[in-house]
Backbone as JSON, one array per atom type, in Angstrom:
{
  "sequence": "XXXXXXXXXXXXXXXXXXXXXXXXXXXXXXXXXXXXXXXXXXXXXXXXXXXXXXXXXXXXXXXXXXXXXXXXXXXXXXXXXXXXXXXXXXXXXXXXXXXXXXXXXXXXXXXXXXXXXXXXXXXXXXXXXXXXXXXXXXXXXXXXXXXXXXXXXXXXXXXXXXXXXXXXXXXXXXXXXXXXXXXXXXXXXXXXXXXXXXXXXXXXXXXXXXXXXXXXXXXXXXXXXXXXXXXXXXXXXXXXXX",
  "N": [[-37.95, -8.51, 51.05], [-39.48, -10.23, 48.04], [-41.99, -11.56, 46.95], [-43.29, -12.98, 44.07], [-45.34, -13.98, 42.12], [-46.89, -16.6, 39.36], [-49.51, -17.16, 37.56], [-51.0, -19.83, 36.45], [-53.08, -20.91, 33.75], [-52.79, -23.87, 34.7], [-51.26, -24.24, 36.95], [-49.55, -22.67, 39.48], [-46.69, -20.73, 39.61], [-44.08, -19.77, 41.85], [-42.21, -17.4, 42.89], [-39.52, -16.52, 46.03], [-37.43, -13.55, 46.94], [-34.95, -11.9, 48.06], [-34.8, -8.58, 47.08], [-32.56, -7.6, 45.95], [-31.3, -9.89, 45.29], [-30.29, -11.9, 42.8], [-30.83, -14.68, 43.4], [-33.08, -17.67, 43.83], [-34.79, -17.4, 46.67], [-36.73, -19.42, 47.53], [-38.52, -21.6, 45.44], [-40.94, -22.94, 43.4], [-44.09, -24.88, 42.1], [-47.37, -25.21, 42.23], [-50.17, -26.84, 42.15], [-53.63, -25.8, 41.73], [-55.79, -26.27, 43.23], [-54.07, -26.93, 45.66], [-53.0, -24.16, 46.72], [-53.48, -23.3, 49.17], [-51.55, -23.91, 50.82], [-49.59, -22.69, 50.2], [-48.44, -20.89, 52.26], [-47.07, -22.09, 54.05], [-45.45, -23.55, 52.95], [-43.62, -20.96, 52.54], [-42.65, -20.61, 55.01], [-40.4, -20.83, 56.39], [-38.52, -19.18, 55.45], [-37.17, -15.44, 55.17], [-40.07, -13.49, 55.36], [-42.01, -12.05, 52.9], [-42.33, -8.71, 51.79], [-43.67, -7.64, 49.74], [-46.02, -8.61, 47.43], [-45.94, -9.84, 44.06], [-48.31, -10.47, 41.41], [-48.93, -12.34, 38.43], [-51.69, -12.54, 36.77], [-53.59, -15.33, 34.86], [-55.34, -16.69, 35.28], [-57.78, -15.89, 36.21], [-59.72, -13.77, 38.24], [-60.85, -15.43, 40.52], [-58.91, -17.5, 41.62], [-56.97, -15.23, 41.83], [-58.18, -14.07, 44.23], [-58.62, -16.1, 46.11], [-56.0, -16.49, 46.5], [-54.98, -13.92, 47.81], [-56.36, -14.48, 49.85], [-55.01, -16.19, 51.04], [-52.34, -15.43, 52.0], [-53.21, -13.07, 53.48], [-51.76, -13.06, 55.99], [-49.0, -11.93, 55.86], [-49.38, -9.93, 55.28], [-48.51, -8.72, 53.4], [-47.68, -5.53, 50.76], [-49.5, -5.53, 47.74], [-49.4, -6.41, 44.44], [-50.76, -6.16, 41.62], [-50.14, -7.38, 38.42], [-50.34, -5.84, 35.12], [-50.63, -5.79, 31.76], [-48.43, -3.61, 30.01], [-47.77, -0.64, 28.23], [-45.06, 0.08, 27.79], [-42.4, -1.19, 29.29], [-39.57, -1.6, 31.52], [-37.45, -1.96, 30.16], [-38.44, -2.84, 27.99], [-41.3, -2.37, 24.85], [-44.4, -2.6, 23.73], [-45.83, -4.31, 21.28], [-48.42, -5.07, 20.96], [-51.63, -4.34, 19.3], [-53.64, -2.86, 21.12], [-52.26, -2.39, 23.85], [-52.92, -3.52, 26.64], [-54.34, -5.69, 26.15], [-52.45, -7.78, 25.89], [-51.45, -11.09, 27.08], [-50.69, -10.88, 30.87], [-49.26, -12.87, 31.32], [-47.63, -13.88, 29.06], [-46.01, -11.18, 28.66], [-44.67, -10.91, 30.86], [-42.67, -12.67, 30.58], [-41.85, -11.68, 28.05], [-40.43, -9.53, 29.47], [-38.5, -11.12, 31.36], [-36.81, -12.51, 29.57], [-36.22, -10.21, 28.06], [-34.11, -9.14, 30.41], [-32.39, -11.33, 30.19], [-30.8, -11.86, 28.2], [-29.01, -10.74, 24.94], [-30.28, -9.55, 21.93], [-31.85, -10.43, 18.9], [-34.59, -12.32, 19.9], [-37.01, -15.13, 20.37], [-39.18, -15.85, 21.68], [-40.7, -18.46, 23.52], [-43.14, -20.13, 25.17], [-44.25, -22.89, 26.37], [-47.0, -24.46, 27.56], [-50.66, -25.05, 29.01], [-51.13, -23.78, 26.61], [-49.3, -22.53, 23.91], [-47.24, -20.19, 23.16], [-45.16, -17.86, 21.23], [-43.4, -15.46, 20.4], [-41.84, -12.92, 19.31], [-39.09, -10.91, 19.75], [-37.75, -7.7, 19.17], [-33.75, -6.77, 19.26], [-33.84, -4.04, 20.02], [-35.88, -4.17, 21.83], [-38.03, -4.15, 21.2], [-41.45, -5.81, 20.85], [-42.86, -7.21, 18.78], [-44.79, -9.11, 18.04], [-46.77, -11.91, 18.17], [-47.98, -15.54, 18.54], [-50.22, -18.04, 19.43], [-51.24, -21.29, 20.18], [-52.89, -24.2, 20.66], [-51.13, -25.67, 23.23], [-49.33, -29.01, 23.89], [-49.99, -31.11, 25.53], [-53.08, -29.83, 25.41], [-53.8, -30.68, 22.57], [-53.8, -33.21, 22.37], [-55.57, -33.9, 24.64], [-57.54, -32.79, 23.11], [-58.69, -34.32, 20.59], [-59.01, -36.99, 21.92], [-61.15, -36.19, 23.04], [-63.05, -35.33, 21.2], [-63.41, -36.4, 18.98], [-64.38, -40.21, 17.86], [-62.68, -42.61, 18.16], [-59.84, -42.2, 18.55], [-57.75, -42.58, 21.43], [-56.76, -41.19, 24.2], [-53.55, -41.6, 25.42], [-50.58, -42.55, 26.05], [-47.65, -41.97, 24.36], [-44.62, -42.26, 22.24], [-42.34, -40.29, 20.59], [-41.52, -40.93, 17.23], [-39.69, -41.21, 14.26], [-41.31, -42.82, 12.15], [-44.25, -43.7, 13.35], [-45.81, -46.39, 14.17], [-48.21, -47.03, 15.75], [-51.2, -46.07, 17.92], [-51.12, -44.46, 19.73], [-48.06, -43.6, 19.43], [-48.83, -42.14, 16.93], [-50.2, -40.32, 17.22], [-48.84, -38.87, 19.76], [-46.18, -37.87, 17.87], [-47.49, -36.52, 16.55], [-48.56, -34.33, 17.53], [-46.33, -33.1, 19.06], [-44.65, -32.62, 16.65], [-46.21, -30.73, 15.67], [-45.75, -28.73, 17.52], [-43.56, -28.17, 17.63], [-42.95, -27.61, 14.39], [-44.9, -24.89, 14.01], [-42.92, -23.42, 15.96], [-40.51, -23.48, 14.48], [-41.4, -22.2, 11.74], [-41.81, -19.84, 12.48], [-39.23, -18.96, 13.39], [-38.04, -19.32, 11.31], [-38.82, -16.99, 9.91], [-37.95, -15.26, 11.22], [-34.83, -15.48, 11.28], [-31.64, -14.46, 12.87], [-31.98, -15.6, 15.37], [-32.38, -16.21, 19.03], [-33.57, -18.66, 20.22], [-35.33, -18.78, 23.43], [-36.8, -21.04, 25.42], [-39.4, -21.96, 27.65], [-41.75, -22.83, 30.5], [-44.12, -25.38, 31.61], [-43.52, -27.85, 29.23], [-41.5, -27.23, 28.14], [-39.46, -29.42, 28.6], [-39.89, -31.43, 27.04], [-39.89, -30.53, 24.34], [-37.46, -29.08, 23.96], [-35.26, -31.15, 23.31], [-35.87, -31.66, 20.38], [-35.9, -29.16, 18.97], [-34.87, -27.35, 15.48], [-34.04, -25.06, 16.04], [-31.21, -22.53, 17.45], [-31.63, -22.73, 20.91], [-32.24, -21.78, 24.16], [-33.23, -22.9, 27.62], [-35.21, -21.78, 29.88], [-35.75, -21.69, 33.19], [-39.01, -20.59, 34.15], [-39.33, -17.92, 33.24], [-41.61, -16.11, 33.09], [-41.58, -15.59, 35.71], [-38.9, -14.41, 36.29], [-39.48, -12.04, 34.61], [-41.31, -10.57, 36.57], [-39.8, -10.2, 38.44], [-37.67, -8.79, 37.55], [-39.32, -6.65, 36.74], [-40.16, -5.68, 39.02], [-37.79, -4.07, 40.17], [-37.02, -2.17, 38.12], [-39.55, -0.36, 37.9], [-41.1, -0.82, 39.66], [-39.5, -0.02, 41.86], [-38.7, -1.33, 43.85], [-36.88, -2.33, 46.17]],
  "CA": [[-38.21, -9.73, 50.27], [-40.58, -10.31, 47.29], [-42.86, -13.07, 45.93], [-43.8, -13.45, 42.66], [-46.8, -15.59, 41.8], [-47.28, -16.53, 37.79], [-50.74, -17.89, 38.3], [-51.17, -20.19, 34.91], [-54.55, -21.82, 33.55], [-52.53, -25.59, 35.39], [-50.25, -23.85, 37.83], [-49.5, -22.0, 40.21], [-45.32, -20.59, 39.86], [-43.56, -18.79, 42.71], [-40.23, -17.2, 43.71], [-39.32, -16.0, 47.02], [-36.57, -13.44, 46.39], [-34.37, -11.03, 48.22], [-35.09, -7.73, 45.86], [-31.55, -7.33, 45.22], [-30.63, -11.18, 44.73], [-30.55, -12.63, 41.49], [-31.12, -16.18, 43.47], [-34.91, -17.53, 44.43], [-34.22, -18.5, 48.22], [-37.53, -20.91, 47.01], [-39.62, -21.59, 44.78], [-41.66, -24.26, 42.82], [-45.36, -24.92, 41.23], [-48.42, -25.91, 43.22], [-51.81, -26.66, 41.06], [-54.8, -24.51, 41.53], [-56.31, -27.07, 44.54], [-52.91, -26.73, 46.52], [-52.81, -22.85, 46.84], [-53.57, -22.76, 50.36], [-49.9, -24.83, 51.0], [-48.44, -21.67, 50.01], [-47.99, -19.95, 53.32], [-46.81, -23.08, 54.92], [-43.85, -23.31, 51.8], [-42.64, -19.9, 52.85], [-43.19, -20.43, 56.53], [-39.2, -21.02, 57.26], [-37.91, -17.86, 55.1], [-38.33, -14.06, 56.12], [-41.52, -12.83, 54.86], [-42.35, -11.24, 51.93], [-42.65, -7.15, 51.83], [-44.33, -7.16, 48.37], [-46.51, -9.72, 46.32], [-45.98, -9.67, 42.57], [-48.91, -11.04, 41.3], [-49.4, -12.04, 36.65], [-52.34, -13.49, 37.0], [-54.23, -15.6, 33.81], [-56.42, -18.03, 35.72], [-59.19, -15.46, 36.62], [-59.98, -13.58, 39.02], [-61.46, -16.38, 41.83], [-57.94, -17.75, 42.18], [-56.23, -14.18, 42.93], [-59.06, -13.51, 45.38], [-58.04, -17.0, 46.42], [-54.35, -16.37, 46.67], [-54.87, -12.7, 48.36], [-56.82, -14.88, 51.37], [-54.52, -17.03, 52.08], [-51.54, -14.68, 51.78], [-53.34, -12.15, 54.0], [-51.59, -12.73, 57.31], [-48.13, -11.9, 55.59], [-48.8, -8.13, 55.37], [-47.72, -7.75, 52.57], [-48.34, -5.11, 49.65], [-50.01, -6.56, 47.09], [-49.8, -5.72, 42.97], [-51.31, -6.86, 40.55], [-49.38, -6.83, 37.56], [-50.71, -5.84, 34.17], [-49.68, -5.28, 30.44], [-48.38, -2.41, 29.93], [-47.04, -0.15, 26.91], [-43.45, 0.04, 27.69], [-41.79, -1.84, 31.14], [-38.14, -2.6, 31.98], [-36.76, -2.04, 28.64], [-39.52, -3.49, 26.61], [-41.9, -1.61, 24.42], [-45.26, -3.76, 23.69], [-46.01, -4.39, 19.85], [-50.27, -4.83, 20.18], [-52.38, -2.83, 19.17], [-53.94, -3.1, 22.52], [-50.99, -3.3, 24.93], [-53.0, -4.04, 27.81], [-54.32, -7.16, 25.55], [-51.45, -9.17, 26.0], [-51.66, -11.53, 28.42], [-49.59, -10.67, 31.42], [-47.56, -14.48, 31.41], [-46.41, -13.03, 28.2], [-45.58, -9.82, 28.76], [-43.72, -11.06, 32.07], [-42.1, -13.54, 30.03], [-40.89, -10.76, 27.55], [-39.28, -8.76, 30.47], [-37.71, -11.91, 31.85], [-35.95, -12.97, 28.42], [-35.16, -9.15, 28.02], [-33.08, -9.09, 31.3], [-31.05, -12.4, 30.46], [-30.52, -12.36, 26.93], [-29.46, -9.86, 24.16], [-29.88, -9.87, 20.69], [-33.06, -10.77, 18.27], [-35.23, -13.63, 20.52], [-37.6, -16.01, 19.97], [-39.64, -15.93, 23.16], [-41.84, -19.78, 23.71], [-43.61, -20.63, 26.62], [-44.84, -24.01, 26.35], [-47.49, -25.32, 28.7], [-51.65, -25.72, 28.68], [-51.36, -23.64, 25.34], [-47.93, -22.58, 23.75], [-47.12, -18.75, 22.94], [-44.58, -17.82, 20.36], [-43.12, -14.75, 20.71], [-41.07, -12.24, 18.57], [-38.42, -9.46, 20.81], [-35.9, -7.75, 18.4], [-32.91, -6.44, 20.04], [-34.06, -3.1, 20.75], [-36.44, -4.23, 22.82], [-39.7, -4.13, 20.38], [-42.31, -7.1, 21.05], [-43.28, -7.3, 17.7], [-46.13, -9.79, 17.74], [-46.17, -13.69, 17.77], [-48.36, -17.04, 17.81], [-50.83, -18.73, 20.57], [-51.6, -22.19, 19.66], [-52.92, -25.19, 22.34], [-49.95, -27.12, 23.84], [-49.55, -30.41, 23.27], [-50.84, -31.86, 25.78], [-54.6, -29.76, 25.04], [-54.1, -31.26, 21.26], [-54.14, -34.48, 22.58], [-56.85, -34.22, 24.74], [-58.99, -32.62, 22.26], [-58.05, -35.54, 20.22], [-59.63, -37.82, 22.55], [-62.63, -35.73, 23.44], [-63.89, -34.57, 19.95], [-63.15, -38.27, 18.14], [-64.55, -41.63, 18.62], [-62.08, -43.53, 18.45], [-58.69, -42.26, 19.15], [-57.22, -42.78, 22.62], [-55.82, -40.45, 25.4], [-52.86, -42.47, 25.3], [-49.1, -42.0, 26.39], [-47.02, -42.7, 23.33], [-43.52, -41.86, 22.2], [-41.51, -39.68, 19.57], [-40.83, -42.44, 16.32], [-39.62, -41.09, 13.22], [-42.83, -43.07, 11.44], [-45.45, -44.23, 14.25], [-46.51, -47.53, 14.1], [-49.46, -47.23, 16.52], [-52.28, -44.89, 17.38], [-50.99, -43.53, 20.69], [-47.05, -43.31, 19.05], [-49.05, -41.3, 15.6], [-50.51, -38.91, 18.57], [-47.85, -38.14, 20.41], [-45.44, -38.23, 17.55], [-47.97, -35.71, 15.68], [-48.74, -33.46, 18.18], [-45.4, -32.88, 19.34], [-44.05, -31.79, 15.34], [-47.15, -29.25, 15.55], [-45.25, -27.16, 18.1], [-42.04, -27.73, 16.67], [-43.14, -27.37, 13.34], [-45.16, -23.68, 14.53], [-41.68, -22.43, 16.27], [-39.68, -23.36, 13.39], [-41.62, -21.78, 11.03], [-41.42, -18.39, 13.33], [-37.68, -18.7, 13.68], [-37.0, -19.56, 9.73], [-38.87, -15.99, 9.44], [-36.73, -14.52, 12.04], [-33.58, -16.44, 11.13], [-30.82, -14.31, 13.69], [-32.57, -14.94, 16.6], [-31.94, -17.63, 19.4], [-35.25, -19.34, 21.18], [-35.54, -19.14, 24.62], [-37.26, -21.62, 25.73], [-39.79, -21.88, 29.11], [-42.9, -23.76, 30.94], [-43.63, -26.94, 31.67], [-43.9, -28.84, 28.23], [-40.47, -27.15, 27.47], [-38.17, -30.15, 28.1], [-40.52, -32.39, 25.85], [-40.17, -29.48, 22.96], [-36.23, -28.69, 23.87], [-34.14, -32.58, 22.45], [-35.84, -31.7, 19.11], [-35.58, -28.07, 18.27], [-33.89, -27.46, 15.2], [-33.37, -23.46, 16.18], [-30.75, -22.1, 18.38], [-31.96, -22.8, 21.88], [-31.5, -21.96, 25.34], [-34.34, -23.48, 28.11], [-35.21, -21.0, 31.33], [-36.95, -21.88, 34.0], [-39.86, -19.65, 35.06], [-39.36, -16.44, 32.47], [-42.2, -15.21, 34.03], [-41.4, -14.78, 37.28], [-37.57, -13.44, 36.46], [-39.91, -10.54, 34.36], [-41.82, -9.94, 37.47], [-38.52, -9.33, 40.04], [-37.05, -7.1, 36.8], [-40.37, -5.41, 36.54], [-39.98, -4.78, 40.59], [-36.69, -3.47, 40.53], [-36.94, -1.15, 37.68], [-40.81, 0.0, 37.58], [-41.65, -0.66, 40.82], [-38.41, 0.59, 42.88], [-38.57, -2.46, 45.14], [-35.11, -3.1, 46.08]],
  "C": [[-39.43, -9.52, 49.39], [-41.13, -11.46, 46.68], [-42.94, -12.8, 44.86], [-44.06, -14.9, 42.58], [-46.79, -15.19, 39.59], [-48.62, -17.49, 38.15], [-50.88, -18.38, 37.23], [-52.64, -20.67, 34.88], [-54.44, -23.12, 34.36], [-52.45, -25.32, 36.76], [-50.1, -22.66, 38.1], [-47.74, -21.54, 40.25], [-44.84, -19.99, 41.03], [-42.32, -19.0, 43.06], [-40.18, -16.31, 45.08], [-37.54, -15.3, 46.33], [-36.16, -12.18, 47.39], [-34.78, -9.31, 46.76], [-33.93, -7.42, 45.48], [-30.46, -8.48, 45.06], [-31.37, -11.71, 43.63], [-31.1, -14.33, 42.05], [-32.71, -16.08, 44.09], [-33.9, -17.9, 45.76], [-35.65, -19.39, 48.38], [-38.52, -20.21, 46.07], [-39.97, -22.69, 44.05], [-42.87, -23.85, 42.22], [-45.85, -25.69, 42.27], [-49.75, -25.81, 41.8], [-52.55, -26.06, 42.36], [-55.38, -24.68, 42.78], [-55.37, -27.02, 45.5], [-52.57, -25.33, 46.75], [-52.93, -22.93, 48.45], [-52.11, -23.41, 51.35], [-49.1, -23.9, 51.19], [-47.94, -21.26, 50.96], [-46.9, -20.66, 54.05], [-45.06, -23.0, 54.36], [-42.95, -22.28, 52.37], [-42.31, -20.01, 53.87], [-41.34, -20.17, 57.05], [-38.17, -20.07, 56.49], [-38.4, -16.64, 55.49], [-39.01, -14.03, 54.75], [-41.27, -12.06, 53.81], [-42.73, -9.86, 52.18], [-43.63, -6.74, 50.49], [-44.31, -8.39, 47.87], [-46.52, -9.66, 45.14], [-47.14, -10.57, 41.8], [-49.05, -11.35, 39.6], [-50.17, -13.47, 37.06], [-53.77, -13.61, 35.81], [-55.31, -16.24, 34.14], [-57.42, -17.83, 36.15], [-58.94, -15.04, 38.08], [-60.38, -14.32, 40.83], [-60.08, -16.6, 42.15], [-57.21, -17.1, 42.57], [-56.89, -13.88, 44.14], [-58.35, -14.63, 46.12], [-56.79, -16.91, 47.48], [-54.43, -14.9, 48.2], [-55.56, -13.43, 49.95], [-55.8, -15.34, 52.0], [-53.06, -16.93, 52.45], [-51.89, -13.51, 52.82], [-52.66, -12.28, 55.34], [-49.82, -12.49, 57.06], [-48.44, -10.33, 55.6], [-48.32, -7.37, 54.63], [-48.13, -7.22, 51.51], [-48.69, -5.54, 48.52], [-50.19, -5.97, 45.54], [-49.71, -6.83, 42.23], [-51.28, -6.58, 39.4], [-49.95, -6.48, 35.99], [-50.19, -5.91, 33.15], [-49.57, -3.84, 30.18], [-47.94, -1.86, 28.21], [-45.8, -0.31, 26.57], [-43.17, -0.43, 29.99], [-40.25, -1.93, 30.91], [-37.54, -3.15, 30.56], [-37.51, -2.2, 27.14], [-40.27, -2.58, 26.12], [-43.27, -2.86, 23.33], [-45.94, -3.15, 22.57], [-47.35, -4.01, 19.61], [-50.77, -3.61, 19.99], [-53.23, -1.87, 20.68], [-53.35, -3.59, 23.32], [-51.37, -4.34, 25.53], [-54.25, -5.69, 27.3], [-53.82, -8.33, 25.7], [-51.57, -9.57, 27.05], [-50.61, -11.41, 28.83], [-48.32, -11.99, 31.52], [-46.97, -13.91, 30.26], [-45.78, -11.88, 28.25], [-44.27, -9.88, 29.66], [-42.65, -11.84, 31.65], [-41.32, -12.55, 29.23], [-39.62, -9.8, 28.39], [-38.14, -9.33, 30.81], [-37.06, -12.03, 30.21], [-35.3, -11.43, 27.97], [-33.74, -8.99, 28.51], [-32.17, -10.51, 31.16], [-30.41, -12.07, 29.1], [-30.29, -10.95, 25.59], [-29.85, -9.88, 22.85], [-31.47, -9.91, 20.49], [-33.74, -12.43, 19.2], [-36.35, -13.88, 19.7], [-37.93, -16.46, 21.26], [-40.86, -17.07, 23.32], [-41.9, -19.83, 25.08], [-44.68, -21.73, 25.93], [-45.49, -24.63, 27.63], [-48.89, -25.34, 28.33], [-51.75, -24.71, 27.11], [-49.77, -22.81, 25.34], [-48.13, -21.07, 22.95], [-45.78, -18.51, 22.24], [-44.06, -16.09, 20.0], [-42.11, -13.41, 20.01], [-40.38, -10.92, 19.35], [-37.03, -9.4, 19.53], [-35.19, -7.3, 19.53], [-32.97, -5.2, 20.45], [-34.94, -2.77, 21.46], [-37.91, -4.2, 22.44], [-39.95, -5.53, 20.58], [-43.14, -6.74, 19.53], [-44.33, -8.01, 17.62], [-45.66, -11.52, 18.22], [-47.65, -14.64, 18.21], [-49.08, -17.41, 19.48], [-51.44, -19.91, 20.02], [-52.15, -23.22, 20.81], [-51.28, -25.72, 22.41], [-50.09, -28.11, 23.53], [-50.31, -31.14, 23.85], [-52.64, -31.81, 25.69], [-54.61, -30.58, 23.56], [-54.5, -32.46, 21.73], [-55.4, -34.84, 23.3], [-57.71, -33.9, 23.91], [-59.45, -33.97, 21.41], [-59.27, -37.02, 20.35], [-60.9, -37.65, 22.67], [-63.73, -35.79, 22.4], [-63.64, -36.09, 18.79], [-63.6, -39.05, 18.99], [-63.93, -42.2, 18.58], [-60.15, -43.39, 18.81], [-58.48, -41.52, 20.71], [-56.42, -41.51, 23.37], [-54.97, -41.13, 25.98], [-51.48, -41.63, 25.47], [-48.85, -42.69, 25.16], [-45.56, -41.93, 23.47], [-43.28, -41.23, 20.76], [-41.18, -40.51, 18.55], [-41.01, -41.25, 15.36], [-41.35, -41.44, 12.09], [-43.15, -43.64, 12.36], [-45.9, -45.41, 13.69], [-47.56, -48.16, 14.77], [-49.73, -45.85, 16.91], [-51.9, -44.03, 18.11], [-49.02, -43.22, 20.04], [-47.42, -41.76, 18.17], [-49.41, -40.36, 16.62], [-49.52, -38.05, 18.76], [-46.61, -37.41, 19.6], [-46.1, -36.11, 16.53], [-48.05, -34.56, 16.17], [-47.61, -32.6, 18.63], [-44.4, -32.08, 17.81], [-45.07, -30.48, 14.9], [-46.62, -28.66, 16.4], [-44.1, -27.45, 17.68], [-41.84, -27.12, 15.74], [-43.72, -25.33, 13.44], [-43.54, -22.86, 14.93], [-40.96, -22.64, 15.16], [-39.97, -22.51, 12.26], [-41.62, -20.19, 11.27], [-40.3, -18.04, 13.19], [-37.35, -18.8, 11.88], [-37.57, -18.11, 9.32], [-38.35, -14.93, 10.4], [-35.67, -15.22, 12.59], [-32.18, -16.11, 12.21], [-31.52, -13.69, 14.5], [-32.21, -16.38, 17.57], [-33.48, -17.49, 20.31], [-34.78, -19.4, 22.13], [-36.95, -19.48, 24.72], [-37.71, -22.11, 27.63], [-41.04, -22.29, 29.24], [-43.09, -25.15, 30.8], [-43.7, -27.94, 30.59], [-42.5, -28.62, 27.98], [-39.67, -28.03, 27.26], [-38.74, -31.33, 27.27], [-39.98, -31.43, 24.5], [-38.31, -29.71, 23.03], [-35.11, -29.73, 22.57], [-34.51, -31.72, 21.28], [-35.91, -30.32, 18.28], [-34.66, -27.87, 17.08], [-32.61, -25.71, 15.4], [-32.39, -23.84, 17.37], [-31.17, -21.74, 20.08], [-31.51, -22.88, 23.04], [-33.08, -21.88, 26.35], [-34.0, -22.65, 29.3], [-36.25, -21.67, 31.97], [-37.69, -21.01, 34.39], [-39.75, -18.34, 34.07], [-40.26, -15.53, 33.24], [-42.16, -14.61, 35.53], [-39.69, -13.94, 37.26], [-38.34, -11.98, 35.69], [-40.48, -10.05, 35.15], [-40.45, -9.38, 38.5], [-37.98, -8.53, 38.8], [-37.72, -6.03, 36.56], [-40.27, -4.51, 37.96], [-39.54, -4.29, 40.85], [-36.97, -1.76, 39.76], [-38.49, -0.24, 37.25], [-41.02, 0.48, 38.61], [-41.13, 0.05, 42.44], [-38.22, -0.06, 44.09], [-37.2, -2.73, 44.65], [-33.87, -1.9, 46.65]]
}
């Protein structure tokens, strides 16, 4: 059996996984304060043999994770960016630059999907992604998420509101013009990606995705978790777990 942890700046992802089943036998999201839950979660599947760890949220929370994980036994990696993984071949100039949620995210949308992508992960900031079909990571886009626009919004202004609003064609109030605005800045960003790589289809992933998904006007298909399906394809074919 193998875990995979996506450790985000919010959240915490994980899959419990046979190494040669395509299904999780569990998994979910815990925030940052709920990590020590984890053991408990697994407690009624067999055990993990290997921890997959892509971890963005700093150091304290893998140390974190590695405590309260230690009476499982199990080997423990800690996944990086690499040059070339599990088909992929990594665009920066400085592979090991890219942050690993993307990188893991490229693997995962490798192994489902063929063709020219359009790789988004939407959550506390939104990543934009370019994979042609032979497996080049060409470059792409880091912007806040929606919901950091909005708080900034709030923080850095006197007078507009940290306010729930809704989607309106034209906004007729302050928390509607917010939400309404914020929400066509990541649309508007992926669209303008995809109209310069026109035969490509968006996969779409993280937790803002099913706010972003209704109004796409690209070719879209919504995954759950990308990152953790590029960590069990990185395990299989890198790592020889399985």
């Amino acid at each position: 059996m193998m875990l995979c942890l996506d450790c985000g700046n919010s959240r915490i992802k994980y899959g419990l996984s046979a190494a040669t089943d395509d299904r999780w036998r569990c998994s979910g999201s815990l925030e940052h304060a709920a990590l020590a839950s984890l053991p408990g979660l697994l407690a009624p599947y067999p055990p993990p043999q290997h921890i997959l760890c892509a971890n963005v949220a700093g150091e304290a929370i893998e140390a974190q994770l590695r405590a309260v994980m230690h009476g499982f036994a199990a080997q423990w990696h800690s996944v990086r960016s690499t040059a070339q993984a599990a088909g992929v071949r990594n665009g920066y100039q400085n592979p090991g630059q890219l942050g690993v949620d993307r990188w893991c995210a490229l693997l995962g949308a490798r192994s489902l999907q063929a063709g020219n992508l359009l790789v988004v992960m939407a959550g506390t900031a939104t990543t934009i992604d370019v994979l042609d079909a032979e497996g080049n990571f060409r470059g792409g886009l880091i912007l806040p998420g929606q919901s950091l626009m909005r708080q900034a919004l709030a923080r850095d202004t006197a007078a507009l509101p940290l306010a729930e609003g809704a989607c309106e064609r034209w906004p007729q109030t302050t928390a509607d013009a917010i939400h309404t605005g914020t929400l066509f800045a990541q649309l508007g960003a992926i669209e303008r990606v995809w109209a310069a790589w026109p035969d490509s289809i968006c996969l779409l992933s993280g937790g803002a995705s099913p706010l972003l998904a209704p109004h796409l006007a690209c070719p879209t298909r919504q995954i759950a978790d990308l990152p953790l399906l590029g960590l069990r394809q990185l395990a299989r074919q890198e790592l020889n777990i399985g």
